[in-house]
N, C-alpha and C positions, 0 to 999 in steps of 0.2 A: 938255862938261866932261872933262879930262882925269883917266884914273884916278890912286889915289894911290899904283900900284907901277906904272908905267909898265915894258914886259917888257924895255925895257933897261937897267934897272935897276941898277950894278955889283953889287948885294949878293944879288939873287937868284943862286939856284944853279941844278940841274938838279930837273926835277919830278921827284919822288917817287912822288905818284898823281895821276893825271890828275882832270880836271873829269868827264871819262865814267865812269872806275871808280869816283867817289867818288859818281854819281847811283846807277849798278847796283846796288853794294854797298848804298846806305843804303834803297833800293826792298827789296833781299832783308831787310835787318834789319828794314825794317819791317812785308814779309809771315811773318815770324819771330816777333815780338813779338805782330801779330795774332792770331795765330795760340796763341800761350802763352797766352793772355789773353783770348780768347774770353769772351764775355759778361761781362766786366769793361770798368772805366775804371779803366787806369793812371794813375796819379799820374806824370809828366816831372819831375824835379827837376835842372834845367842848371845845372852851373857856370860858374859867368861869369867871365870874359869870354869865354871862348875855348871854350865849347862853345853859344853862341848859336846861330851857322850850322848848325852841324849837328843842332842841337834843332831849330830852326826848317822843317827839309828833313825830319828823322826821324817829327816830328810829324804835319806831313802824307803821310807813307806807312804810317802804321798806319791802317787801315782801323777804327778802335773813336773809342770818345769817349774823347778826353783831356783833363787835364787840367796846367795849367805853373804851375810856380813855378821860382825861380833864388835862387843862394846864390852869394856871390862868398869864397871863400879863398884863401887869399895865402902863395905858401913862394916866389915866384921877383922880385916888383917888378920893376925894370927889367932884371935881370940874365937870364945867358944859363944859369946855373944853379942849381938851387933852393939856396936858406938852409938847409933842412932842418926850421924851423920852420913850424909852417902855425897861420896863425888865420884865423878864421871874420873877414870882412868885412862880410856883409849874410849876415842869417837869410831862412831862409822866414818866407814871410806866414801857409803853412797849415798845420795842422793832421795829422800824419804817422799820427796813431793809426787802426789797423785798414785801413788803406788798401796798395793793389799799389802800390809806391815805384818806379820806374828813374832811377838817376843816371846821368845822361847827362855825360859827360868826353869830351872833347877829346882828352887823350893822357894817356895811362897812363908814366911814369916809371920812377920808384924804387918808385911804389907808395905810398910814405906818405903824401901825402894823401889816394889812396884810403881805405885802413885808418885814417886819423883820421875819415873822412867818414864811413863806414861804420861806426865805433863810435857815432859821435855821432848818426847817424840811424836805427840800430838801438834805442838810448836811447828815442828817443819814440815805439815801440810800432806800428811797423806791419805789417800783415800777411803783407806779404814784403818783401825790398828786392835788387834786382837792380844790374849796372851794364853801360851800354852807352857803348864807351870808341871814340871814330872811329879813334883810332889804337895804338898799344903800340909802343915805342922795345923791341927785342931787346936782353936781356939786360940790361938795366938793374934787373930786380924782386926784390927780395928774399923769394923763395919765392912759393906760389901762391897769387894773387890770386881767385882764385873768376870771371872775368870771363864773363857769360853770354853777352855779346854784343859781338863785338870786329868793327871795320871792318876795320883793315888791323894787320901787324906790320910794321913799318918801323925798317932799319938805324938805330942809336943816334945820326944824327947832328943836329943843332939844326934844327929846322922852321918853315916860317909860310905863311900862307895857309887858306884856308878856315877863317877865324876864329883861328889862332894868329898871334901878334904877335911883334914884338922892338918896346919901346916903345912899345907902341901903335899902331906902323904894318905895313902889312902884312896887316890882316883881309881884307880885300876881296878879293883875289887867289881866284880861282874853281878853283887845284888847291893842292897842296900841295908847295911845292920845299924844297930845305937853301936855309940862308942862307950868304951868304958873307960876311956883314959889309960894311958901308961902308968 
């Protein structure tokens, strides 16, 4: 079966972070988390779409019992830059109260739907709530995000791969390049 970013692709660009530094890295974040968290069971709360893959690789490198839910919000649709509006698309299924919370993000932005996500899941009472973000776009944030656990900082330019998309195409890709457009 042929994959669906085939590498000569005209719209990919240059890797950003490799398929190796992105195992390294999410191996150390998640003898980090293990390690914060000792004799707990974190609660994983991914945002979807595009933080699946790396929840999914995160998950299994904490050495503790976890546990996943997912919530899909929406500030970018098809476009290459957010709206600036974020709504919740799909809630969690569980229960947030007293519980070790990590939102696990894909990439960090402007920040605003961090900080919406973060108001609203502070709301339902849990015992702590952290955010572990694969990536951070430089210089894009509007003041400091609080971020406990960040993968990489990576120049402000448009990404995909390792779960981020343009359209929906593009998850599968096993590192993370700029896109160049079609």
């Amino acid at each position: 079966m042929e994959p669906a970013a085939p590498t000569d692709d005209p719209a990919l660009g240059e890797v950003v972070v490799s398929q190796a530094a992105i195992a390294a890295r999410v191996a150390e974040l998640g003898a980090q988390i293990a390690d914060d968290y000792a004799g707990r069971a974190p609660l994983l709360v991914g945002v979807l779409k595009g933080a699946f893959v790396f929840m999914a690789d995160l998950a299994r490198a904490i050495d503790l019992p976890v546990e996943c839910d997912f919530m899909a919000v929406s500030s970018y649709g098809a476009a290459t830059k957010t709206s600036g509006v974020v709504r919740i698309v799909k809630d969690l299924d569980l229960d947030l109260s007293g519980r070790d919370v990590i939102v696990v993000e894909d990439i960090i932005d402007s920040g605003l739907t961090l900080q919406y996500l973060r108001r609203n899941l502070l709301a339902r009472g849990p015992a702590s709530l952290e955010v572990c973000a694969m990536l951070v776009r430089e210089g894009q944030q509007k003041g400091d995000l609080g971020l406990k656990y960040v993968g990489f900082s990576i120049p402000p330019d448009f990404v995909i791969g390792y779960g981020l998309d343009v359209a929906e195409r593009y998850r599968n890709l096993p590192d993370v390049r700029t896109y160049k457009g079609a």
